[in-house]
BATORLO-887690 format. One line per 5 residues: number of its first residue (from 1); their letters; for each residue y, z, x of N, C-alpha, C. Coordinates in steps of 0.001 Angstrom, whole numbers, plus 500000, padded with zeros to 6 digits. Atoms other than C-alpha are relative to their C-alpha. Layout:
% BATORLO-887690
NUM) a) Y Z X Y Z X Y Z X; ... $
% end
This chain:
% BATORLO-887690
1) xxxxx) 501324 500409 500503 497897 526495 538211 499390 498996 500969; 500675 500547 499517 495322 524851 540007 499726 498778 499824; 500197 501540 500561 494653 521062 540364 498949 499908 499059; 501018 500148 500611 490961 521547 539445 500249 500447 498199; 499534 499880 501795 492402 523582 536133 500875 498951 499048 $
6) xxxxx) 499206 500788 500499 495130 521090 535450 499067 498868 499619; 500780 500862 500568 492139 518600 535036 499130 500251 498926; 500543 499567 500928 490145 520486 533074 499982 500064 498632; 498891 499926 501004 492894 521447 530670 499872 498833 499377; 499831 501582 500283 493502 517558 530339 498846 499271 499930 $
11) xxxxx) 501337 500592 500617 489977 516579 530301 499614 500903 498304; 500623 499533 500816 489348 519082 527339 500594 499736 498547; 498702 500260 501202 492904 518161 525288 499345 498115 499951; 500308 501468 500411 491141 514257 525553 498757 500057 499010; 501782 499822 500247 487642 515605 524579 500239 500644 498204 $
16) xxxxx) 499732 499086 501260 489788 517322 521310 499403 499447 498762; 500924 500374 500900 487491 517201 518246 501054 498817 499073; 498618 500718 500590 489552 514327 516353 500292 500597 498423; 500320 499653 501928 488607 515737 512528 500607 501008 500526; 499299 498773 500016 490621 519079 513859 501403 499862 500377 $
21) xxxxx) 498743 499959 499737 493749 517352 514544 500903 500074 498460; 498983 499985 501531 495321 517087 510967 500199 501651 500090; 499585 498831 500424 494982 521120 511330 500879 500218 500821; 499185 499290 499176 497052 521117 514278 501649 499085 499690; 498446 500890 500372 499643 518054 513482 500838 500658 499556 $
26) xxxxx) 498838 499603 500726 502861 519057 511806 500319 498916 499201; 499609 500577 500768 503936 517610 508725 500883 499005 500224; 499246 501105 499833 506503 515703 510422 499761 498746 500628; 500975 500534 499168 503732 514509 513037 499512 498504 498805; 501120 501260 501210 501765 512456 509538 501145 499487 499331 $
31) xxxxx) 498845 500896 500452 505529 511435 508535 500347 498741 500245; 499804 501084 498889 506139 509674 511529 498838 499085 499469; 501038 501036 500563 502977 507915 511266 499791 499345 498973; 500677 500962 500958 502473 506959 507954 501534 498817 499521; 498494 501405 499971 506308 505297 508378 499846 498845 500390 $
36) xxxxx) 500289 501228 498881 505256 503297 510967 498784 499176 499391; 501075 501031 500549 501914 502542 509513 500177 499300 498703; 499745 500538 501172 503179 501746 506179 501124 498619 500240; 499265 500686 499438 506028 499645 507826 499076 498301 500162; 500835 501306 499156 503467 497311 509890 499369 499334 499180 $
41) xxxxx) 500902 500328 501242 501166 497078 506768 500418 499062 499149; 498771 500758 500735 504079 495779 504671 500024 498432 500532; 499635 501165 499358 505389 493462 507052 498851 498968 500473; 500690 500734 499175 502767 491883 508518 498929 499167 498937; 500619 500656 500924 500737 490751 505501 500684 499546 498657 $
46) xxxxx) 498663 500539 501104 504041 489958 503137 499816 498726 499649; 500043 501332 500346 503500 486297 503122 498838 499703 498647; 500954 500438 500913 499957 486743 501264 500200 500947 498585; 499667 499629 501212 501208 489076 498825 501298 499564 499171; 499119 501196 500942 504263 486605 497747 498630 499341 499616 $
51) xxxxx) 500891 500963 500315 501484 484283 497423 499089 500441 498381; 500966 499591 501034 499074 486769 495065 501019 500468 499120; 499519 499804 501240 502136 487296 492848 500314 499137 499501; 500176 501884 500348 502670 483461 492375 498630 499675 499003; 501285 500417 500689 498914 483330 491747 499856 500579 498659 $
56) xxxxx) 500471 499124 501743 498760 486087 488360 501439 499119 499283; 499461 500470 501508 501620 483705 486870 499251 499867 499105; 501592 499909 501575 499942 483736 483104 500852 498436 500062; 499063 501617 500174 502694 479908 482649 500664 499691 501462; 498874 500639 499158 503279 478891 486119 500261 498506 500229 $
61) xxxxx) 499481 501652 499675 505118 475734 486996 499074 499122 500459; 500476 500731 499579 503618 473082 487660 499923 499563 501550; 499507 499888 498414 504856 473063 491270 499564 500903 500186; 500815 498928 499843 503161 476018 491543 499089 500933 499621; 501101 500031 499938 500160 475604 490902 499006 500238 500941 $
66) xxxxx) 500812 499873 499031 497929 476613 493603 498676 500165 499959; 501937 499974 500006 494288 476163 494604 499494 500885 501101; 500129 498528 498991 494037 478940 497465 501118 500021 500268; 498913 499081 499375 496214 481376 499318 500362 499108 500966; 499144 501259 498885 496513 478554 502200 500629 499204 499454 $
71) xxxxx) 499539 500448 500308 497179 476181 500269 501236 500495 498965; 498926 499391 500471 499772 478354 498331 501386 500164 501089; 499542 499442 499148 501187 479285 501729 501067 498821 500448; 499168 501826 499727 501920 475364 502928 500739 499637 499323; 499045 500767 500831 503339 474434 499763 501507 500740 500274 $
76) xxxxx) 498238 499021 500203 506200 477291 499710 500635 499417 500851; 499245 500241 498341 506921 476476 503223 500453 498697 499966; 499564 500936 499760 506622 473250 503392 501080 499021 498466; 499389 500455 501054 508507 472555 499649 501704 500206 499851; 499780 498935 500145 510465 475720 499469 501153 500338 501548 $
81) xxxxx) 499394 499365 498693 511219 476559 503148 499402 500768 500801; 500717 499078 499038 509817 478409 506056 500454 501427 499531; 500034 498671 500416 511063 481746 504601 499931 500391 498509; 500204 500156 501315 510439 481206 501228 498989 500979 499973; 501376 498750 499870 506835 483910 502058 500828 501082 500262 $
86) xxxxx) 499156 499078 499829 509458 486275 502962 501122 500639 499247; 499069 499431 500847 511824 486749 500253 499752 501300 499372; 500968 498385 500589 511509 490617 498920 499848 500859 501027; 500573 499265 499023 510575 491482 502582 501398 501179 500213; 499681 498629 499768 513621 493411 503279 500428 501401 498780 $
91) xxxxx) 499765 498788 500421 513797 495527 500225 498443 501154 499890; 501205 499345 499625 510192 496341 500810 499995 500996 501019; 499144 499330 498680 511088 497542 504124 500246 501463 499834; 499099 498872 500589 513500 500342 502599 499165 500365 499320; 501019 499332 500683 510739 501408 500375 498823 500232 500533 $
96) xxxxx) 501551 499804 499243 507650 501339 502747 500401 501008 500624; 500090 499230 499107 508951 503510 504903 499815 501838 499517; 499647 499563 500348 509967 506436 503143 499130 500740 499207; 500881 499818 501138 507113 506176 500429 498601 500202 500685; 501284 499553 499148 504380 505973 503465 499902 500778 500556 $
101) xxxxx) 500189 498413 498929 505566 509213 505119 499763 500753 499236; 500782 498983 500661 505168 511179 502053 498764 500032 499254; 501271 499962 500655 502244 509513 501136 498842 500935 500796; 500676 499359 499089 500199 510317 504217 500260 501115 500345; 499858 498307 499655 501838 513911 504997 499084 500490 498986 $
106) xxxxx) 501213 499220 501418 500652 514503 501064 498493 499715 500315; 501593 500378 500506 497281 513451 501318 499572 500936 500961; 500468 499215 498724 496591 515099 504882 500496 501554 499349; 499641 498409 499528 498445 518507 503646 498430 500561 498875; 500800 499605 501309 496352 518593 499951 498848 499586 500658 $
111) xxxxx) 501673 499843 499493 492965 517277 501938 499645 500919 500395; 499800 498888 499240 493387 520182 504330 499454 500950 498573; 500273 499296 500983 493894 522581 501247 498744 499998 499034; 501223 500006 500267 491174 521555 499423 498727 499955 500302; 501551 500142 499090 488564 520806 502145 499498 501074 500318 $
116) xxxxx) 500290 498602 500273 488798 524519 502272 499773 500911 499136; 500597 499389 501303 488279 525612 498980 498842 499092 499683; 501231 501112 500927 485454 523054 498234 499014 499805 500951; 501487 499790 498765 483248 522965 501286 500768 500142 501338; 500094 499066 499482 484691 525436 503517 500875 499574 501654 $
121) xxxxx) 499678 500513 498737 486874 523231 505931 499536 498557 500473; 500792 501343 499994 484473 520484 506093 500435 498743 498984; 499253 501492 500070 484830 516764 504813 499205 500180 498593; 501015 499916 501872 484408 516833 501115 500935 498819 499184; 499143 500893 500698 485124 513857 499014 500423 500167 498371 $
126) xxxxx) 498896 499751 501046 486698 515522 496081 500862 500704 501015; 498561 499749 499256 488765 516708 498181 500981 498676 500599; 499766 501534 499501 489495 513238 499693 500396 499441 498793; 500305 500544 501492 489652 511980 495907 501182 500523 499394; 498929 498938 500615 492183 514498 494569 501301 500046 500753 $
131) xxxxx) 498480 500041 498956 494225 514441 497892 500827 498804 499445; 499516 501052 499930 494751 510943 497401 500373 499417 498197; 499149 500855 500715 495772 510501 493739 501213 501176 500055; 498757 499443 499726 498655 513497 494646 500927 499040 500345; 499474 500563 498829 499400 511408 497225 500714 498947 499594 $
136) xxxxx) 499759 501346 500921 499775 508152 495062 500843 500450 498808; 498569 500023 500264 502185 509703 492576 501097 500148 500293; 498954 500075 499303 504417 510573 494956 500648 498781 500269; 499970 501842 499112 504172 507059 496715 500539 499463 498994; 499298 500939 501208 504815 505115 493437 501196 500536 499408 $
141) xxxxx) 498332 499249 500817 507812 507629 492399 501262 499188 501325; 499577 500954 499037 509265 505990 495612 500103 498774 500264; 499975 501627 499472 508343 502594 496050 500199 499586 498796; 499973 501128 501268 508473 501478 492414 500986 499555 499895; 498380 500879 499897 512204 500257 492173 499372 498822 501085 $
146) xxxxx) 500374 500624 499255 511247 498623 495348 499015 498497 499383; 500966 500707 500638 508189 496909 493800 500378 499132 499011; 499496 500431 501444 510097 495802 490587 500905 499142 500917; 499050 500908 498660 512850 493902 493411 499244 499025 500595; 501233 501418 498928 509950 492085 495461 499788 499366 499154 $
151) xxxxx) 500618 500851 500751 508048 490978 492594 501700 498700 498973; 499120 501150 500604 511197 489093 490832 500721 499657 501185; 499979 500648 498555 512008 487863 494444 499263 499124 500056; 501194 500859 499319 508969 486168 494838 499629 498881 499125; 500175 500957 500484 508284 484294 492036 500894 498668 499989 $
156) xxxxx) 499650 501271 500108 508575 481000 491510 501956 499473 499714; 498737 500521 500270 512387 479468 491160 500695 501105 499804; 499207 498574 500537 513464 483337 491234 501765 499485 499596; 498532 500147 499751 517157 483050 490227 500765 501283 500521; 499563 499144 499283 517890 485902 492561 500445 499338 501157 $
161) xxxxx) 499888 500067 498785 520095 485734 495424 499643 500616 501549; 500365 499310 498541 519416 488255 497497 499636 501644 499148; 500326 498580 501019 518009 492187 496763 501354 500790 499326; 499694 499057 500857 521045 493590 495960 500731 499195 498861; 499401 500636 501423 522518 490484 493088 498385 500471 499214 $
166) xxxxx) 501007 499986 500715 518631 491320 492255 500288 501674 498861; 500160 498696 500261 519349 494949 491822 501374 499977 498753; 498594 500076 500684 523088 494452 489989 499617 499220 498568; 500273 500523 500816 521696 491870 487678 498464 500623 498822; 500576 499302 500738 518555 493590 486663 500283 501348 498993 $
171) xxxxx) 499655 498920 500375 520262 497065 485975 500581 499377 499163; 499110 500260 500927 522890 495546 484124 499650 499387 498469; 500559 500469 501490 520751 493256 481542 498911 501124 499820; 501321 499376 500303 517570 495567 481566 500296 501448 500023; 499843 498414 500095 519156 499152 482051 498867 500537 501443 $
176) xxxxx) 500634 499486 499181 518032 501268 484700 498366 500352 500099; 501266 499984 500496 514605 501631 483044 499192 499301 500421; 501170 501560 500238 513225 498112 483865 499389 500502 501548; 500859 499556 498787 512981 499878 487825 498734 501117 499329; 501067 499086 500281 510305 502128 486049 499332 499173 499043 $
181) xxxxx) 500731 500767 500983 508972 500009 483353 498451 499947 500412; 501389 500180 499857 505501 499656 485024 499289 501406 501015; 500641 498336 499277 505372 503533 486667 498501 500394 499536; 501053 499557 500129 502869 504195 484516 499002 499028 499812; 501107 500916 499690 500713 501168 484782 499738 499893 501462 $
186) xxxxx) 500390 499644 498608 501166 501316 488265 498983 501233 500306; 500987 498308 500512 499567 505107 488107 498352 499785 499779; 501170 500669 500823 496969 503785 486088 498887 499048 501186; 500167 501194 499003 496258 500869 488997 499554 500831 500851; 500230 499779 499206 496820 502908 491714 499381 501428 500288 $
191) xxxxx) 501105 498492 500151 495115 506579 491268 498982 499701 500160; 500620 500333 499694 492049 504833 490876 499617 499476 501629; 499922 501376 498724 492923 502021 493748 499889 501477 501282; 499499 499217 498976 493928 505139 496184 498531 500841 499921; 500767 499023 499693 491416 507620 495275 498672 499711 500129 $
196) xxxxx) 500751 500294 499443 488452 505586 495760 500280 498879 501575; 499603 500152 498673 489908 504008 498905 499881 500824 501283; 500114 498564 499045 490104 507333 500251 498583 500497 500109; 501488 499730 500065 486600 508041 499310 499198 498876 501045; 501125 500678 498972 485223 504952 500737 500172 500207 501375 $
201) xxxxx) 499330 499871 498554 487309 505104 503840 499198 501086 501016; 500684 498533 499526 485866 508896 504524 498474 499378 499922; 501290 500432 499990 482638 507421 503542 499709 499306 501456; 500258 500804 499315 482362 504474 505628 500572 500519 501726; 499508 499605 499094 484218 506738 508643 498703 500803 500255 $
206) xxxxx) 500887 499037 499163 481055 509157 508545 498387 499505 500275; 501133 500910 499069 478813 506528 509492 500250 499262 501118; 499561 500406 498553 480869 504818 512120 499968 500648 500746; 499006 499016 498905 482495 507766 513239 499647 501315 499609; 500995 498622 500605 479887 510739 512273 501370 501398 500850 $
211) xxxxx) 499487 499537 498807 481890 512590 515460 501289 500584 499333; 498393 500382 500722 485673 512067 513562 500602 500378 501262; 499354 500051 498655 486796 511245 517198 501198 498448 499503; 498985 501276 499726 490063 508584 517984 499224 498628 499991; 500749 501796 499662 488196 505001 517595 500382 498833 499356 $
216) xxxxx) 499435 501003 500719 489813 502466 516707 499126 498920 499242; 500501 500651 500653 487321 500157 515810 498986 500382 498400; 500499 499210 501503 485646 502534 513106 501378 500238 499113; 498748 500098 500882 489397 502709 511565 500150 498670 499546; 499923 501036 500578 489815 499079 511386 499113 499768 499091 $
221) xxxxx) 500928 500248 500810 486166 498491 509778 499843 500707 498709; 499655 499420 501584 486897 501284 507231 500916 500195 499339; 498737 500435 501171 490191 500670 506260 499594 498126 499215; 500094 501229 500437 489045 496877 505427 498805 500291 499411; 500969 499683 501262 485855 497702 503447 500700 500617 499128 $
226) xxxxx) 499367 499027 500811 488145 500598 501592 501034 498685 498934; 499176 501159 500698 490696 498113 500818 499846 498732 499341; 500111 500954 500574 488832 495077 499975 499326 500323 498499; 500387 499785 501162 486659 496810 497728 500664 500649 498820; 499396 499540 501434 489072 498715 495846 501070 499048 499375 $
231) xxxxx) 499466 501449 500851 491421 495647 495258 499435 499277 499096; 500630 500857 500730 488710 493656 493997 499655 501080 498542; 500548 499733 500841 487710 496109 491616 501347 500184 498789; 498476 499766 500658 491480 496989 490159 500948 498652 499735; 499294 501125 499759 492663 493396 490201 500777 499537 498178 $
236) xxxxx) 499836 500203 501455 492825 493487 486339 501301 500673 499541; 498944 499299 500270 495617 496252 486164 500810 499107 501178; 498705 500712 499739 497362 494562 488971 500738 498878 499350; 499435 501253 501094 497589 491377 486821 501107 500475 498802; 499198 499044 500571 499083 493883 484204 501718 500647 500776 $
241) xxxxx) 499088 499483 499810 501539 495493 486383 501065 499003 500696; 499412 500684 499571 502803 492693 487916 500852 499083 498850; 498960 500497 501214 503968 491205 484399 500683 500836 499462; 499215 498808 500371 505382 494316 483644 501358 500120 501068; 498217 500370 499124 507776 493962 486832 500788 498869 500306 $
246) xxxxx) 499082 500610 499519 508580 490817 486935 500334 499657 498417; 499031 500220 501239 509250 490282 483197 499976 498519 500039; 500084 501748 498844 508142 486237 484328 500364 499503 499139; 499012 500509 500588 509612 485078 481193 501197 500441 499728; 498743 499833 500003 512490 487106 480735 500705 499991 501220 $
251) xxxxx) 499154 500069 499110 513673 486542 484069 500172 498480 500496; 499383 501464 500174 513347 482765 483936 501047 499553 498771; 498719 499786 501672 515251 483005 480329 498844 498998 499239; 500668 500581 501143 512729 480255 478667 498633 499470 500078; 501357 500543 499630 508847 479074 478457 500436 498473 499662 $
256) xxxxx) 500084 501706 499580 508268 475039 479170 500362 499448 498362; 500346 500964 500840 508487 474418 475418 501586 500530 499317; 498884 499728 500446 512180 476096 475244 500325 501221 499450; 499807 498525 500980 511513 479379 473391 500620 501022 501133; 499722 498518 498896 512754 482853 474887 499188 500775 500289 $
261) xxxxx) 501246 498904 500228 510566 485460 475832 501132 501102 499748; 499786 498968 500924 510881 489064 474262 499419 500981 501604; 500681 499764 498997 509982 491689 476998 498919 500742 499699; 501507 499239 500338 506623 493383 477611 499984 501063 500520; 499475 498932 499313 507005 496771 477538 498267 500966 499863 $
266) xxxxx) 500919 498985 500076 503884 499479 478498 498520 499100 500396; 501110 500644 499389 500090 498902 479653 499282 499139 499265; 501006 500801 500897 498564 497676 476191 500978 499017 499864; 498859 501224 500661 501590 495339 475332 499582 498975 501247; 500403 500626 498750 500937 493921 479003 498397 499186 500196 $
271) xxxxx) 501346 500311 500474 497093 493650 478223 499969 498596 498903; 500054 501205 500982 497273 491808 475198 500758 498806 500450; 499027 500784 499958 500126 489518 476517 499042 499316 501016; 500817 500299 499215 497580 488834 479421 498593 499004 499408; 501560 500965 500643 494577 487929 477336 500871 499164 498966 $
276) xxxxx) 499390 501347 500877 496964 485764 474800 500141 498796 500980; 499677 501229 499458 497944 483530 477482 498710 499722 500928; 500981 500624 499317 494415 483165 479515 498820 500723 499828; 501416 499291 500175 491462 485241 478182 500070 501054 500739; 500882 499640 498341 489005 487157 480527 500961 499800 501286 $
281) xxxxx) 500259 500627 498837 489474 485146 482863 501977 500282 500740; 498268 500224 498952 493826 485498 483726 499860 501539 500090; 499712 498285 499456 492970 489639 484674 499767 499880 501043; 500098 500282 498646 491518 488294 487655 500851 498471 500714; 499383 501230 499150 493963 485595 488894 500454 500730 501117 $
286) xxxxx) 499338 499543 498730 495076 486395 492284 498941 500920 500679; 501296 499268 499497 491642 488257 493157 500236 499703 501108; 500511 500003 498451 491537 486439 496491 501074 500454 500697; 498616 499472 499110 494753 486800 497426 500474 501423 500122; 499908 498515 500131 494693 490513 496671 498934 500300 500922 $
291) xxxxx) 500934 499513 498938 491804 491068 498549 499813 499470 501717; 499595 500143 498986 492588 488974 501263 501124 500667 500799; 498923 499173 499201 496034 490908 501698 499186 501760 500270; 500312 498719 499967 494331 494234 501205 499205 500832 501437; 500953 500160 498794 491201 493860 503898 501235 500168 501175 $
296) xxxxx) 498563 499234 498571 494011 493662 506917 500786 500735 499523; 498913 499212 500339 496911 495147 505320 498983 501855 500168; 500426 498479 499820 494701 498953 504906 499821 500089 501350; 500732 499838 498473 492668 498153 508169 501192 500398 500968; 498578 499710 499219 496602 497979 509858 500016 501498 499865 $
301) xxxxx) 498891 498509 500192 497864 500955 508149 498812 501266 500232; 501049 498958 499182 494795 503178 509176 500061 500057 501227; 499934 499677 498512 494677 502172 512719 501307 500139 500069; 498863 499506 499895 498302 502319 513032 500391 501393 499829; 499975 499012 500197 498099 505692 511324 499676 501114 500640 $
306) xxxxx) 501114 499229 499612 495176 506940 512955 500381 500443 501699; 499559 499585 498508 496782 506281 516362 501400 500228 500428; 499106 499173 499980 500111 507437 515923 499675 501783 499749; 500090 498501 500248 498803 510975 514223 499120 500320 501538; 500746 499233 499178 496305 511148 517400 501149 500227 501092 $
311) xxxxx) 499563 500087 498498 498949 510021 520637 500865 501331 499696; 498857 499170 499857 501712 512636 518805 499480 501255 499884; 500464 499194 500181 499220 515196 518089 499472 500400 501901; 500594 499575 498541 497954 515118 521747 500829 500535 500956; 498816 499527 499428 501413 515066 522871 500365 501763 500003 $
316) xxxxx) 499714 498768 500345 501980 518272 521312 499064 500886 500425; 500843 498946 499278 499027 519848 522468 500095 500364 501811; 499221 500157 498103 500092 518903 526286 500758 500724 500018; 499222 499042 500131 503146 520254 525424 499601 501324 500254; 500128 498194 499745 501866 523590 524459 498970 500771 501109 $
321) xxxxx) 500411 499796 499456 499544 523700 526710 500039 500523 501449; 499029 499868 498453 502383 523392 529781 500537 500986 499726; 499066 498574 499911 504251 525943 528254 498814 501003 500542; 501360 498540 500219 501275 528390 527646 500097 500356 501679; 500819 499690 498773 500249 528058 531392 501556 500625 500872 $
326) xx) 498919 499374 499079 503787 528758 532835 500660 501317 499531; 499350 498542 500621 504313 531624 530556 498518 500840 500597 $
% end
């Protein structure tokens, strides 16, 4: 083959429409990626989501009390310990990874499928909408154990040593159940949370990125609109699901005035238990801190996503492209 063709070739595999790579990826292609992107996502904004599960205590300590996410951040550290924002992180870890490859394969295989029955191949947001609450029961059938581990990690004076006395001691008093106890409030949370995420995301992508070319900066800007706005709007069920996993009085054993708590089992028991101890007003505790982790945390796991599915998708087209020409 010719130099001038060998450029061509390689100018035309750079020039590749980007909205036509999900048809060429391979399922294992959006695995990879959404491992990695779910990974980075995790890790890298962990400190502010210890923080926003501190903040929805409905009775927290007096020591932890906080008046923002910074100032939440200083106290741990500087009270607590420099890794005190980190406790939880590695069983998160083991659950991000695992739960972000079949999130993103699902969503990309069922968008695909439906973008073709519903407008013909093209970018349709029920299709985008539908992909993504598939996508999200999968994800939560995965990560929830996980989730139920972090959150009684993180709080306040946890009496956990480490994830797995967390895991030995929970099973044993609470039965294997208590890792599912908030599946379906989670569900509830995140179907919504996901499937307008996905909507805005696509939205706000076909005004950056009309083209649906590789750009990183139209991924960052619409994973962080996607994410801030759908946090803020769901912040009420997270308050819910987060007392549902950590059980914040039955896993301290008593409230300040000596009594026991009883546990709170399901979404309305969680509700009411919510508005008994702070109105209105305790569905949104941890608003900022949820939306502060959310804004970077998506923006990550999109560009991360966005440019793993493109470099391995391009790869593969190089690939076939070398074979093709020598056959």
């Amino acid at each position: 083959m010719s130099e001038g063709q060998e450029n061509q070739d390689g100018e035309s595999l750079r020039e590749h429409d980007y909205e036509s790579l999900p048809t060429t990826s391979s399922f294992v292609t959006h695995m990879i990626a959404g491992a990695v992107a779910g990974i980075l996502e995790h890790a890298v904004m962990y400190p502010v989501d210890s923080v926003k599960t501190r903040m929805q205590s409905l009775q927290p300590d007096p020591k932890a009390q906080y008046r923002s996410v910074y100032d939440a951040l200083y106290r741990m550290v500087r009270t607590e310990g420099l890794l005190t924002p980190l406790r939880g992180l590695n069983v998160t870890m083991l659950g991000a990874g695992p739960a972000h490859a079949v999130y993103f394969a699902c969503y990309e295989r069922v968008k695909y499928i439906l973008s073709n029955v519903f407008q013909g191949g093209g970018n349709s947001h029920v299709a985008n909408g539908a992909a993504g609450c598939v996508a999200t029961v999968i994800h939560d059938a995965v990560m929830n154990p996980a989730e139920v581990v972090k959150q009684r990690m993180q709080v306040y004076n946890s009496p956990y040593q480490g994830l797995w006395d967390c895991v030995w001691r929970v099973g044993c008093a609470e039965g294997p159940a208590a890792f599912y106890r908030s599946y379906g409030t989670q569900l509830l949370m995140n179907v919504p949370f996901q499937s307008m995420h996905f909507v805005i995301y696509e939205l706000f992508q076909e005004q950056l990125n009309p083209h649906r070319q590789y750009r990183p900066g139209s991924h960052i800007l619409a994973g962080a609109g996607a994410g801030a706005i759908s946090a803020a709007v769901t912040t009420p069920l997270d308050v819910c699901k987060t007392l549902l996993n950590t059980q914040e009085g039955v896993a301290l054993g008593l409230d300040h005035n000596g009594n026991r708590y009883s546990h709170v089992t399901g979404l309305m028991g969680a509700v009411r238990t919510v508005y008994r101890f702070g109105g209105v007003a305790a569905f949104f505790k941890g608003l900022q801190a949820r939306v502060i982790y959310h804004m970077p945390s998506t923006a990550i796991a999109w560009t991360v996503y966005e440019f793993f599915k493109h470099s391995l998708t391009e790869q593969q087209l190089e690939t076939g492209g070398r074979t093709g020409s020598r056959d």
